[in-house]
C-alpha positions as CSV (number, residue, x, y, z in Angstrom):
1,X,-107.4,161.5,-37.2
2,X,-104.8,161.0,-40.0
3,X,-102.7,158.1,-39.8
4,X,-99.0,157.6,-40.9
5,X,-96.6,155.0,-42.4
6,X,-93.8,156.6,-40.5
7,X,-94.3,159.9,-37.4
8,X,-91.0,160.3,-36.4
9,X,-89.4,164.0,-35.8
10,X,-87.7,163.7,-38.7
11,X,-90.5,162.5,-41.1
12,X,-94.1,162.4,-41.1
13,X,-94.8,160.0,-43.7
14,X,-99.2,159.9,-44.5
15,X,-100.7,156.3,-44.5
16,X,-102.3,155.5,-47.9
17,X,-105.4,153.3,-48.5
18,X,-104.4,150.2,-51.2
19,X,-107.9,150.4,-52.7
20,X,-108.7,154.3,-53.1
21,X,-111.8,155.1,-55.2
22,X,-109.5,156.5,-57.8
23,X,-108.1,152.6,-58.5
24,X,-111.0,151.1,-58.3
25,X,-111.4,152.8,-61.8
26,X,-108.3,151.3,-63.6
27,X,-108.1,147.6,-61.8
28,X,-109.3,145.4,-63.9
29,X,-109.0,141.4,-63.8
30,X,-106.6,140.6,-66.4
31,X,-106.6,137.1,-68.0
32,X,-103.1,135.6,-69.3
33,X,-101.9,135.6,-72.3
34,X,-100.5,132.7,-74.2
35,X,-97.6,133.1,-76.7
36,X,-98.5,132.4,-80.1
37,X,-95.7,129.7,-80.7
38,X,-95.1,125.8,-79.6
39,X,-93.0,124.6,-77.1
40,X,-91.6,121.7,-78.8
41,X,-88.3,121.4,-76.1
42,X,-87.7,121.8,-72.5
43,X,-84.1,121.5,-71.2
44,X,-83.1,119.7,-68.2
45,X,-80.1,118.2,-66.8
46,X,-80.6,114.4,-65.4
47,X,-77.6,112.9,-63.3
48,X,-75.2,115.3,-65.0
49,X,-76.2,114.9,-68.1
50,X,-78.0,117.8,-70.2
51,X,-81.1,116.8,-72.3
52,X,-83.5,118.2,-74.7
53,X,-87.0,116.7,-73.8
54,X,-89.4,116.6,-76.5
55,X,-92.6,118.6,-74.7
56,X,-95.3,118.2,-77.3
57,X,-97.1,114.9,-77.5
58,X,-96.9,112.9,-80.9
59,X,-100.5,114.1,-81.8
60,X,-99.6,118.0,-80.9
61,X,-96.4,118.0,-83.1
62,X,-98.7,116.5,-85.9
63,X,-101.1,119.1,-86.0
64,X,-99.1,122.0,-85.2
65,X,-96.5,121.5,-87.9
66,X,-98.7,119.5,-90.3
67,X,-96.3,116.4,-91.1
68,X,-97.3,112.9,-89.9
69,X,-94.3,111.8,-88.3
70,X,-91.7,113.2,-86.7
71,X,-88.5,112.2,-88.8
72,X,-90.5,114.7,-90.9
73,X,-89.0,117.7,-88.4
74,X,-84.9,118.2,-89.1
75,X,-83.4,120.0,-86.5
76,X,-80.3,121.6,-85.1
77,X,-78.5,123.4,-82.7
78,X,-75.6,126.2,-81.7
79,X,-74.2,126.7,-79.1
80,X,-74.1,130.3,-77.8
81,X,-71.2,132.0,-76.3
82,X,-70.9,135.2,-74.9
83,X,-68.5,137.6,-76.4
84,X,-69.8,140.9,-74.4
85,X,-72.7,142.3,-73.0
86,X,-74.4,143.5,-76.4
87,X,-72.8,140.6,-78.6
88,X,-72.7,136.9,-78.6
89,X,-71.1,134.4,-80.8
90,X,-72.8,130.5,-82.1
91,X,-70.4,127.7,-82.6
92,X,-70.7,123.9,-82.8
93,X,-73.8,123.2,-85.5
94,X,-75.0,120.2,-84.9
95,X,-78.1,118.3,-86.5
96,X,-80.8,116.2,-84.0
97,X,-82.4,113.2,-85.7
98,X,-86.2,112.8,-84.7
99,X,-88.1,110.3,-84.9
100,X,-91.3,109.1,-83.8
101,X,-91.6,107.7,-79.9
102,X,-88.0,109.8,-78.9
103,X,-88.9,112.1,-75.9
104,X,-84.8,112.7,-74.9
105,X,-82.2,114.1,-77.0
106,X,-78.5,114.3,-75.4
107,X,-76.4,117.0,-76.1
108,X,-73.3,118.1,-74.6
109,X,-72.9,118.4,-70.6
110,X,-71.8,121.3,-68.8
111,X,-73.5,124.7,-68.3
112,X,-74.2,126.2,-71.8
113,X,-77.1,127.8,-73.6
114,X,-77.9,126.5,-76.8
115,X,-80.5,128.2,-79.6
116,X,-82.3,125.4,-81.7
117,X,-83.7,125.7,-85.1
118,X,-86.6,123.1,-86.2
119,X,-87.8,123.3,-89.9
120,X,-90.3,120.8,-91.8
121,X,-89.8,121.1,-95.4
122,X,-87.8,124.0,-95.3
123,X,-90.0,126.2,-92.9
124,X,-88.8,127.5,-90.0
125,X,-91.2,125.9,-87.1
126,X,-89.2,126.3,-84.3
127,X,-86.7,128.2,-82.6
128,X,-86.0,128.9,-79.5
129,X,-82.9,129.8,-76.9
130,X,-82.2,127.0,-73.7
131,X,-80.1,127.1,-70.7
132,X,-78.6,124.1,-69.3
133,X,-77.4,124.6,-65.9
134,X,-76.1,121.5,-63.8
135,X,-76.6,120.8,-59.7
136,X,-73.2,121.0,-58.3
137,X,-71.5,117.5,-57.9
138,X,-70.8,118.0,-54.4
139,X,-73.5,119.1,-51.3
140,X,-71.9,120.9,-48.6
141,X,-73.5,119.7,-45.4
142,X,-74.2,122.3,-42.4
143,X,-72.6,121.0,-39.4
144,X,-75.1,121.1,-36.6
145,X,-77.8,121.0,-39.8
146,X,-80.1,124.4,-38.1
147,X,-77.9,127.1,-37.9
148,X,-75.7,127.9,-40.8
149,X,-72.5,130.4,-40.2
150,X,-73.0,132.3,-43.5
151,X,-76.7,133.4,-44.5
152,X,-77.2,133.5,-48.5
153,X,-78.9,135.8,-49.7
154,X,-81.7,136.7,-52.8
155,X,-83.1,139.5,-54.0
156,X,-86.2,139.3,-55.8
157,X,-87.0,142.7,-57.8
158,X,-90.0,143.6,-59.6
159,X,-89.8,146.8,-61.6
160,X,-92.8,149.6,-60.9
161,X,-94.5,148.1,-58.2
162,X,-95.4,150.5,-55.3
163,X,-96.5,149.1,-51.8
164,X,-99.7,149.7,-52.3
165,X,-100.1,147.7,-55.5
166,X,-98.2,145.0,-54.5
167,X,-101.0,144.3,-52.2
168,X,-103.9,144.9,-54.7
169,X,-101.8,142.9,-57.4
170,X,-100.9,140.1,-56.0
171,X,-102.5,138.5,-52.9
172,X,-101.3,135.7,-53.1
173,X,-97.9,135.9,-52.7
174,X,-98.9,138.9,-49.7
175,X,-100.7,136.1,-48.3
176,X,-97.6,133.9,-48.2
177,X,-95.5,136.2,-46.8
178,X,-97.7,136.9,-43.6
179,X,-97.6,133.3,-42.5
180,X,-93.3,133.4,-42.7
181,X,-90.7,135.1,-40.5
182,X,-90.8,138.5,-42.3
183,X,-90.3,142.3,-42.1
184,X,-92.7,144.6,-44.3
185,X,-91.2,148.7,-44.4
186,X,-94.0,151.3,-44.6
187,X,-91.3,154.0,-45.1
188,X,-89.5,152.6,-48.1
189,X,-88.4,155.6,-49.9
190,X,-87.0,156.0,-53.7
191,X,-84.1,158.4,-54.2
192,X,-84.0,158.3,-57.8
193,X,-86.3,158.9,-61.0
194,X,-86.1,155.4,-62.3
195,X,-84.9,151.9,-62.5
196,X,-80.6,152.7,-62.8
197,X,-80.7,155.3,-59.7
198,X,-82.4,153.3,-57.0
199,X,-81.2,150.0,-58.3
200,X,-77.1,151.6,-58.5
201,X,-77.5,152.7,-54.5
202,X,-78.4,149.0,-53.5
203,X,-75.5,147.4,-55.0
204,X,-72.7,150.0,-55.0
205,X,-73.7,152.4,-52.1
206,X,-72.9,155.0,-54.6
207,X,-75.1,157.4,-56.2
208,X,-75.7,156.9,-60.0
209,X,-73.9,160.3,-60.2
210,X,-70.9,158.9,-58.0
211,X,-70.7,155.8,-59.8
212,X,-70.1,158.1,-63.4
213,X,-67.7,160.0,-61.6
214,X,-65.5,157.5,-60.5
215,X,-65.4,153.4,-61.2
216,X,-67.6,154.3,-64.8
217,X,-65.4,157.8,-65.6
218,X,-64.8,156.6,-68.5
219,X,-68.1,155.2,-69.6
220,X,-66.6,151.4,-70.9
221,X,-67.8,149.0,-68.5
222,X,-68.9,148.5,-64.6
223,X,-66.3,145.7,-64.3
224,X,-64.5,148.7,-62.1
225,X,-67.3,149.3,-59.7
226,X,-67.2,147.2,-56.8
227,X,-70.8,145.7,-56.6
228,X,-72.7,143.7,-53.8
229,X,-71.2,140.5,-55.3
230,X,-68.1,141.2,-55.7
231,X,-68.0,141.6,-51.8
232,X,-69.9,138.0,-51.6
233,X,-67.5,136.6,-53.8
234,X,-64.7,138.1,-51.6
235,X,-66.6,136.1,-48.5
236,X,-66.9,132.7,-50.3
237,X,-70.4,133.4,-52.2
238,X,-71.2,131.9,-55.3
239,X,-73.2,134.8,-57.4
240,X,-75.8,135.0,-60.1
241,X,-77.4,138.0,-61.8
242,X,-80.6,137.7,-64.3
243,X,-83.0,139.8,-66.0
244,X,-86.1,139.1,-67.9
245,X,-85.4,141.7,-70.7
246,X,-82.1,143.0,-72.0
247,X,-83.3,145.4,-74.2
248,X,-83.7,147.4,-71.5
249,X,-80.8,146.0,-69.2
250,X,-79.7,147.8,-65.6
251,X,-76.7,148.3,-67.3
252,X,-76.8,147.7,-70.4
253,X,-79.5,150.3,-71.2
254,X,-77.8,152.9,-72.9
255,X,-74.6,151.8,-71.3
256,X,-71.8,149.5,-72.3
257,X,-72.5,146.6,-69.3
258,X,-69.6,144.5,-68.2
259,X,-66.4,143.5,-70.3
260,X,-66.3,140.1,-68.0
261,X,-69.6,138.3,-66.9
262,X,-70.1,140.1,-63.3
263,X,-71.4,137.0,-61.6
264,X,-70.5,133.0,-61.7
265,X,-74.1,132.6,-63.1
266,X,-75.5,135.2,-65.7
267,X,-79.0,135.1,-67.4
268,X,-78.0,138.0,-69.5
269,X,-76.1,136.2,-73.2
270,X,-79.2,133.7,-73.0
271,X,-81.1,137.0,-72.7
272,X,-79.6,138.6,-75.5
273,X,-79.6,135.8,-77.5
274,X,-83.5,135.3,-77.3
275,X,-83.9,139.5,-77.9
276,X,-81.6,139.2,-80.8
277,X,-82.8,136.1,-82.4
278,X,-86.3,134.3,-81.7
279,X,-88.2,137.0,-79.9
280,X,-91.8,138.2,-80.9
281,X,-94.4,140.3,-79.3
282,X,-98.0,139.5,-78.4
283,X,-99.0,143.4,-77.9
284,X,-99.2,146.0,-80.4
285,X,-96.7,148.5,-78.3
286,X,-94.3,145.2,-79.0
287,X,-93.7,144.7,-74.6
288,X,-94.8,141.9,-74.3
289,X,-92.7,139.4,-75.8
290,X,-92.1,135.6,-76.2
291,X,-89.7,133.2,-77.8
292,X,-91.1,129.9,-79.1
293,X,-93.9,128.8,-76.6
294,X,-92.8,130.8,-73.1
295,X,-92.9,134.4,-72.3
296,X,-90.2,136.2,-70.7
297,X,-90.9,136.0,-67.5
298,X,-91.1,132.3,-67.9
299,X,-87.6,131.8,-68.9
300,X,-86.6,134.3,-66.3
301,X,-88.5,132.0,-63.9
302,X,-87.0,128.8,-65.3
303,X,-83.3,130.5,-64.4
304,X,-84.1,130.8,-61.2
305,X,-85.9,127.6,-60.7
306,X,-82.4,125.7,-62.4
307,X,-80.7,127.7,-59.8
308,X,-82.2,126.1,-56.7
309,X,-79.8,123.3,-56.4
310,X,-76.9,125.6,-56.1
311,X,-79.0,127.0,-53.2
312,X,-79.8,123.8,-51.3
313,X,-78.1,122.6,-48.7
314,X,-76.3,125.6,-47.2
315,X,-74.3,126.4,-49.8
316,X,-73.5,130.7,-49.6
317,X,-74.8,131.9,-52.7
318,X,-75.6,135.9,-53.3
319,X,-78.4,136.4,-56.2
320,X,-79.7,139.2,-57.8
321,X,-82.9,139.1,-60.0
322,X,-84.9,141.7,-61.7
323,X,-88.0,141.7,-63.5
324,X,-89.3,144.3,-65.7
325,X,-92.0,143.3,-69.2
326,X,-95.1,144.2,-68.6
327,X,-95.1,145.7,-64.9
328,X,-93.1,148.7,-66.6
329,X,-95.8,149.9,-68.7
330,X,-99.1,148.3,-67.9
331,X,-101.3,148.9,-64.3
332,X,-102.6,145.3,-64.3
333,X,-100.0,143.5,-65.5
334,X,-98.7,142.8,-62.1
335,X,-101.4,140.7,-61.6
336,X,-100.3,137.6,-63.7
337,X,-97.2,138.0,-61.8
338,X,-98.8,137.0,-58.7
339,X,-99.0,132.8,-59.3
340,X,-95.2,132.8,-60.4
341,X,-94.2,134.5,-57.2
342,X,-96.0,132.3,-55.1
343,X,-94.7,128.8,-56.9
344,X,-91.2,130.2,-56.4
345,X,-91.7,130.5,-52.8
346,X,-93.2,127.6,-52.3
347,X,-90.1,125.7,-53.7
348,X,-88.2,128.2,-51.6
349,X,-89.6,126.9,-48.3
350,X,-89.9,123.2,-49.6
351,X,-86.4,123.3,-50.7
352,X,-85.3,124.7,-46.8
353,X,-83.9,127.2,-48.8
354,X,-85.6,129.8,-46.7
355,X,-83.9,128.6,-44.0
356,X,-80.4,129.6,-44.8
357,X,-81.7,132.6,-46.8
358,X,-82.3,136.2,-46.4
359,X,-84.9,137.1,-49.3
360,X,-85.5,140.9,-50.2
361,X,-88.4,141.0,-52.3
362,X,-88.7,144.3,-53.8
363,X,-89.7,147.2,-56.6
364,X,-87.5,150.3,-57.4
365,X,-90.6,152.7,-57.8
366,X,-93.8,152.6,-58.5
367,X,-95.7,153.0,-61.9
368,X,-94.2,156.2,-63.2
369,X,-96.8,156.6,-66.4
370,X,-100.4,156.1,-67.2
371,X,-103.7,157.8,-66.1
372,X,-103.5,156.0,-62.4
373,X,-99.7,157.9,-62.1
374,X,-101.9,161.2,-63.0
375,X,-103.9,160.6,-59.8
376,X,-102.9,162.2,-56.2
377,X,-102.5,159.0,-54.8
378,X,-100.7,158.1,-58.0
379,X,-97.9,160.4,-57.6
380,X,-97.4,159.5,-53.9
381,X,-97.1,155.5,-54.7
382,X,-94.4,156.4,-57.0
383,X,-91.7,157.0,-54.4
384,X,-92.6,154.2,-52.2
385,X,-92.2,150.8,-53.4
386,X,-92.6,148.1,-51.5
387,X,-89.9,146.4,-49.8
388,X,-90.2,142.8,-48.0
389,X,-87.7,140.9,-45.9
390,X,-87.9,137.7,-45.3
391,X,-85.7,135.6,-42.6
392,X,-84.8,132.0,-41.0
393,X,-86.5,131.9,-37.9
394,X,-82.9,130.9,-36.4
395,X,-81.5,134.5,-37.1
396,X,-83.7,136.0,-34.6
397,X,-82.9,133.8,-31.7
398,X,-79.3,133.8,-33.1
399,X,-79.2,138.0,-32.9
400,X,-82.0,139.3,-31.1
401,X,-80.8,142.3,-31.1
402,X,-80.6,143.2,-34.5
403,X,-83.9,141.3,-35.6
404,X,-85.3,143.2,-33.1
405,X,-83.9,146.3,-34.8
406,X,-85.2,145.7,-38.3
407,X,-89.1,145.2,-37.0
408,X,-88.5,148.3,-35.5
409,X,-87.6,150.0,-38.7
410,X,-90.7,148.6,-40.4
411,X,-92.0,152.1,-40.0
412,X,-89.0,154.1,-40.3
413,X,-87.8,156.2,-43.1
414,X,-85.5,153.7,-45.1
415,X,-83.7,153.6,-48.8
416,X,-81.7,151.8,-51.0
417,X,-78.5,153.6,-49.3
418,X,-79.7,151.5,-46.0
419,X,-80.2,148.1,-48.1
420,X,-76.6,148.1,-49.3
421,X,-75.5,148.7,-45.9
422,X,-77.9,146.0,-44.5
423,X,-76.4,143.4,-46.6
424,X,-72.3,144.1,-46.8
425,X,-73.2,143.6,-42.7
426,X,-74.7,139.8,-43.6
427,X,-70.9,139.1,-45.5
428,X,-69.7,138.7,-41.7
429,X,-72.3,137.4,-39.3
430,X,-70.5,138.5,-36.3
431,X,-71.1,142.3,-37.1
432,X,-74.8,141.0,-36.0
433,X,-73.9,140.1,-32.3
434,X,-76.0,141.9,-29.7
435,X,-72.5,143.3,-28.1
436,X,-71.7,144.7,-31.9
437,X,-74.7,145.7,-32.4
438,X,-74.9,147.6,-29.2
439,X,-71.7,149.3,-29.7
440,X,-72.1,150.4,-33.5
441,X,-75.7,151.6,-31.9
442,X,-74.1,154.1,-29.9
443,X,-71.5,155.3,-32.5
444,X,-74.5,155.9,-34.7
445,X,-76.3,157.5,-32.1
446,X,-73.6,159.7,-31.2
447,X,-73.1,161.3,-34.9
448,X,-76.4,163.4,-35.1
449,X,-77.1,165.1,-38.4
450,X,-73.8,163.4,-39.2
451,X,-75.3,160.4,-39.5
452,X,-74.3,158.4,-42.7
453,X,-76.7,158.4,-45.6
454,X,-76.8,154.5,-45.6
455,X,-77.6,152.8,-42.3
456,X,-78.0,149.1,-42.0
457,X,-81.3,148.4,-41.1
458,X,-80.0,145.7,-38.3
459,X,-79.2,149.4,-36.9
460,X,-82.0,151.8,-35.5
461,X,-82.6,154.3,-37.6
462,X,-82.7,157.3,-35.9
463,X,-86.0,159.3,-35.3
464,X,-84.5,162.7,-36.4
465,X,-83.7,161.1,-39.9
466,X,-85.5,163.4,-42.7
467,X,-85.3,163.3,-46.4
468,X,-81.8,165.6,-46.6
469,X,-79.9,163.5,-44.2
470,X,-81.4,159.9,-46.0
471,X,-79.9,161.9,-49.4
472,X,-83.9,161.8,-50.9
473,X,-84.6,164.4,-52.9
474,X,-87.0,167.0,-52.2
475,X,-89.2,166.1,-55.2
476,X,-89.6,162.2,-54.0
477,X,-89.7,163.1,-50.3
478,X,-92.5,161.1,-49.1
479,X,-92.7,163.1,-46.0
480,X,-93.2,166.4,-47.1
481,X,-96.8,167.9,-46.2
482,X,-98.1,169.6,-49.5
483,X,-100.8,172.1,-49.7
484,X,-102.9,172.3,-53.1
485,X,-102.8,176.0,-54.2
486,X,-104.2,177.4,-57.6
487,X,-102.4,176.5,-60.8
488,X,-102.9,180.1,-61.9
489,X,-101.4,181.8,-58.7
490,X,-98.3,183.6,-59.8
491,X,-95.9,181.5,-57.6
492,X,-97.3,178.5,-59.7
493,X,-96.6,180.2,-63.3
494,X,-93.4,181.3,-62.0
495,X,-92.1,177.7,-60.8
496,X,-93.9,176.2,-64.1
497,X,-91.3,178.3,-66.3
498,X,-88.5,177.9,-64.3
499,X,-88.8,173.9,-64.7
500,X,-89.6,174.2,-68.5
501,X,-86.5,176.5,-69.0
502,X,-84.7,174.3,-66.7
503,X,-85.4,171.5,-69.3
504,X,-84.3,173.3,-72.3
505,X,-80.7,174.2,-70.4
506,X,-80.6,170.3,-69.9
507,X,-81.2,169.6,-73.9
508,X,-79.7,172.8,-75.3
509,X,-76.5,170.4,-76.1
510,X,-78.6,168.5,-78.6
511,X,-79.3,170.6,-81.3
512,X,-82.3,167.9,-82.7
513,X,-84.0,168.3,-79.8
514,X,-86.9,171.6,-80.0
515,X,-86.8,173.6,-77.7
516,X,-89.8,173.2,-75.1
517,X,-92.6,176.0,-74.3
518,X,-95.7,175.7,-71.2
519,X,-99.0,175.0,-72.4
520,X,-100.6,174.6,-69.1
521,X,-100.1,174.5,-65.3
522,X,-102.6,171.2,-64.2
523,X,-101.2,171.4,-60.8
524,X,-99.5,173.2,-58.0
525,X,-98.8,172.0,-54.6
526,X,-96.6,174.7,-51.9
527,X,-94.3,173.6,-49.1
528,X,-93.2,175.9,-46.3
529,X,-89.6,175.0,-44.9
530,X,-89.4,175.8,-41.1
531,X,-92.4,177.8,-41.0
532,X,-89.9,181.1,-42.7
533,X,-92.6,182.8,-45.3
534,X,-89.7,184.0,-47.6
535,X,-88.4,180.4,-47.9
536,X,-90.6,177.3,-49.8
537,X,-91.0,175.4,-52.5
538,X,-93.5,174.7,-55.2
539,X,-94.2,171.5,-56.8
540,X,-96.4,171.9,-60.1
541,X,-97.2,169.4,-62.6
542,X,-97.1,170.8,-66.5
543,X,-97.6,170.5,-70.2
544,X,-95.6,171.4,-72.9
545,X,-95.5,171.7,-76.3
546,X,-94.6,170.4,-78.6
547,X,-94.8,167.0,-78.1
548,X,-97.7,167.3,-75.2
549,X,-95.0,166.3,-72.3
550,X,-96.5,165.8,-68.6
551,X,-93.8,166.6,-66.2
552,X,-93.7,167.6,-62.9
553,X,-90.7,169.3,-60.6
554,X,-90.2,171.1,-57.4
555,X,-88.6,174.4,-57.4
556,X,-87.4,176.4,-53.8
557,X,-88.1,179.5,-53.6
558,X,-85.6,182.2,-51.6
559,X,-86.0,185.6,-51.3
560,X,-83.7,186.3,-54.3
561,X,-83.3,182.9,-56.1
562,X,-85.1,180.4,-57.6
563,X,-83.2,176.5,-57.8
564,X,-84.9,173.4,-59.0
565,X,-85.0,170.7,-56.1
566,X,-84.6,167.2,-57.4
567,X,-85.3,165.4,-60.7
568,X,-87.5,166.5,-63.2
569,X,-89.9,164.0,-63.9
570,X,-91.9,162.7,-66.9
571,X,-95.2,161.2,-66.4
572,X,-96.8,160.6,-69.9
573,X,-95.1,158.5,-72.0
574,X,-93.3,159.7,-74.9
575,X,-92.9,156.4,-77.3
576,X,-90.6,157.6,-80.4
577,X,-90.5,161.3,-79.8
578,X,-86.5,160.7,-79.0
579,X,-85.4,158.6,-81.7
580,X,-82.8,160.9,-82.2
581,X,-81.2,161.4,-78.8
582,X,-79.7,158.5,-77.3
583,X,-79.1,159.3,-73.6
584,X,-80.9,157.4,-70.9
585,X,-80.9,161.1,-69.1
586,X,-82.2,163.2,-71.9
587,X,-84.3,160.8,-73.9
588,X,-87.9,161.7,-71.7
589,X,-87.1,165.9,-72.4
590,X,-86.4,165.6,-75.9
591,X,-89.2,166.2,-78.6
592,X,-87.2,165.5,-81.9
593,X,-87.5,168.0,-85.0
């Protein structure tokens, strides 16, 4: 008997198995790796004051930079200042005087990031970005200390994690979760190919297709578009935002970013800073990177951890963070990810910080290239990620009702859409009453196939709700039953060319790009829609050449058309081939001449 993530009528979404044989052939136990560089500095802010702490004893510095005292090291510092998303500016060079036995250096107060140089006879040593961020001088106290009357809330985003690796990859932090006040959804659902598409739904509501028809038109900045926290803002929120790699920014990727720095704190100059100036890689496809003695992650991790303070207490703060090196390209990575996760939440809970906090701790997709993405199982766990919330335990005695409603949707079919709406509904607690939530029940209730695409999951979903009415595309539709049929039956030749000529109409505007031709059909996979013989669809996965491209694409079938159903999708990865395109919705067609 088959069992299911989700059996509604509107979706019948197939259980999967985290541990299939076909894993157990790529998981290996992967040991971490340590950057190649010293860590001579730390930063931290003591009473208001910021320091640089000297981090290597007398003996390390000694041996790592061959002098025998430390006056012997002349350093100095800039400070950085953000001029846009893609350029910074350094003022204010000022030389630090070593010597032996000094373990604190003071340098100016205030939030600022600073890049320090260290050289010993005119050889650069050291150099490194920092990020001073100071507690806030005042502590607002909770009246009544339990029960706050504005949640704050964090979301914790790993990129290309499905569910199911979550739970192979990192126990740990899994194991964490269980024991807390928590929602897991089975029926988490991507809408979009990759990062920018299901990430743009969550904090705009909008598709990435709306969002480049109206607030980004004119393809400047996103200061336009009216993001998650700009709403928290509106309701009192503090805000932060922070990435682990801005080469490859949410919107900075291919895209201009933000004129103005989109939240009160903002990872991304430090970021960009480090990317432009001190960063090295430790693997040869150069992602996996470091600066000085810390990876990425690291300093990603460090932001967060200096943003605790601001957290404590009560204090309404909305955060967004995202993490993306190493998860984005290699099946074990997420495995060193796993210790990090589980330090952060433990100085979430000791910090109570999980008690005025609603955590979503989530991926966009899952892997999207490598031999495990080739698999069957592989191509399911790509469109569902997994998605974790965490609660106070006050919120559920506070609003029954809607608590009641999210475990419910555990295994419903949910998306990003429903995310955005669940969190606009935490900017005014009230909406979350039982009589609200009653009322806007039966409004929902009452709209049928009219429902909206977005439904806050303090809401329940309703059972009808298929792919079309969550706006999923066919092609990611998680609750589609597909039957294998022969790559060389004629329906599967026929749907193979029609993608393939569908790509070339979608690079025909970019004359460098060659035009594509199908090697092989590897796989072909046929949907009947309401049982009519005349009307399906066919999902096949290809090669072409040149180039050797892996995609795969559904096309429906009528009895006089043909139309291509959702995103093509790449799933080998294609390095260098587009150097000479540069269009985040092109780049993964177009083999270069």
């Amino acid at each position: 008997m088959e069992d299911y993530f989700v059996n509604t009528s509107g979706c019948r979404m197939l259980a999967m198995n985290a541990f299939p044989k076909i894993s157990l052939k790529y998981l290996r136990r992967v040991e971490p790796t340590k950057c190649n560089g010293t860590q001579l500095f730390r930063s931290e802010t003591v009473s208001g004051k910021n320091f640089l702490i000297i981090s290597m004893s007398q003996r390390e510095i000694e041996r790592s930079y061959g002098v025998k005292s430390l006056s012997e090291v002349s350093c100095k510092y800039t400070k950085v200042i953000r001029y846009n998303d893609h350029f910074n500016r350094n003022t204010l060079n000022r030389t630090i005087r070593l010597r032996d036995q000094m373990r604190l250096i003071k340098v100016a107060d205030g939030p600022r990031i600073l890049r320090i140089y260290c050289y010993v006879r005119n050889k650069l040593v050291y150099h490194d970005v920092h990020i001073f961020l100071p507690a806030p001088a005042l502590r607002t106290k909770i009246p009544g200390s339990s029960r706050p009357d504005r949640l704050s809330v964090m979301i914790l985003g790993i990129d290309s994690i499905s569910h199911m690796h979550f739970i192979r990859s990192m126990p740990l932090t899994a194991s964490f979760i269980r024991e807390q006040s928590h929602v897991e959804f089975w029926g988490y659902n991507r809408v979009g190919l990759n990062s920018f598409p299901n990430i743009a739904p969550l904090l705009s509501g909008q598709s990435e297709t709306e969002l480049e028809a109206g607030c980004y038109r004119d393809k400047l900045y996103f200061d336009r578009c009216r993001l998650l926290w700009n709403h928290f803002k509106d309701a009192g929120y503090n805000t932060s935002f922070g990435e682990d790699n801005s080469a490859i920014g949410t919107f900075t990727y291919v895209k201009q970013g933000f004129q103005h720095p989109p939240t009160d704190f903002y990872l991304r100059p430090a970021m960009l800073e480090i990317n432009t100036h001190t960063r090295y890689s430790l693997d040869k496809r150069n992602l996996i990177h470091c600066s000085a003695g810390r990876h990425f992650a690291e300093i990603h991790h460090e932001f967060i951890h200096k943003l605790l303070p601001h957290l404590e207490g009560g204090r309404p703060h909305f955060s967004f963070f995202w993490e993306t090196q190493g998860v984005h390209d290699y099946f074990n990575y997420a495995q060193l990810l796993d210790e990090s996760y589980l330090k952060l939440f433990h100085q979430l809970q000791h910090k109570h910080i999980l008690d005025t906090t609603l955590v979503l701790f989530k991926a966009d997709h899952g892997l999207r290239f490598g031999s495990y993405r080739g698999s069957s199982q592989g191509r399911l766990e790509e469109s569902q990620p997994f998605l974790i919330a965490l609660y106070p335990k006050w919120l559920e005695k506070a609003y029954p009702l809607a608590i009641s409603n999210l475990r419910h949707n555990a295994n419903s079919l949910v998306t990003t859409y429903d995310l955005h709406a669940t969190l606009k509904d935490l900017t005014n607690l009230k909406l979350l009453r039982d009589d609200n939530i009653a009322n806007r029940t039966t409004v929902l209730q009452g709209l049928g196939p009219k429902m909206p695409r977005g439904i806050s999951l303090f809401l329940p979903i309703p059972d009808e709700r298929d792919c079309d009415l969550a706006s999923i595309p066919a092609h990611f539709c998680l609750c589609r039953n597909l039957h294998k049929i022969p790559s060389t039956d004629g329906r599967s030749r026929r749907a193979a060319h029609f993608v393939v000529e569908s790509i070339n109409l979608l690079i025909r505007t970019h004359p460098l790009c060659q035009r594509l031709q199908l090697r092989e059909v590897q796989e072909a996979f046929i949907l009947n829609r309401l049982g009519e013989e005349k009307k399906f669809e066919i999902m096949v996965r290809l090669q072409t050449y040149p180039g050797e491209g892996q995609f795969e694409g559904t096309t429906r079938f009528t009895s006089d058309s043909l139309a291509l159903n959702g995103a093509i999708t790449r799933i080998n990865r294609y390095g260098n081939q587009s150097y000479c395109v540069h269009n985040s919705h092109i780049e993964m067609y177009c083999y270069c001449l």
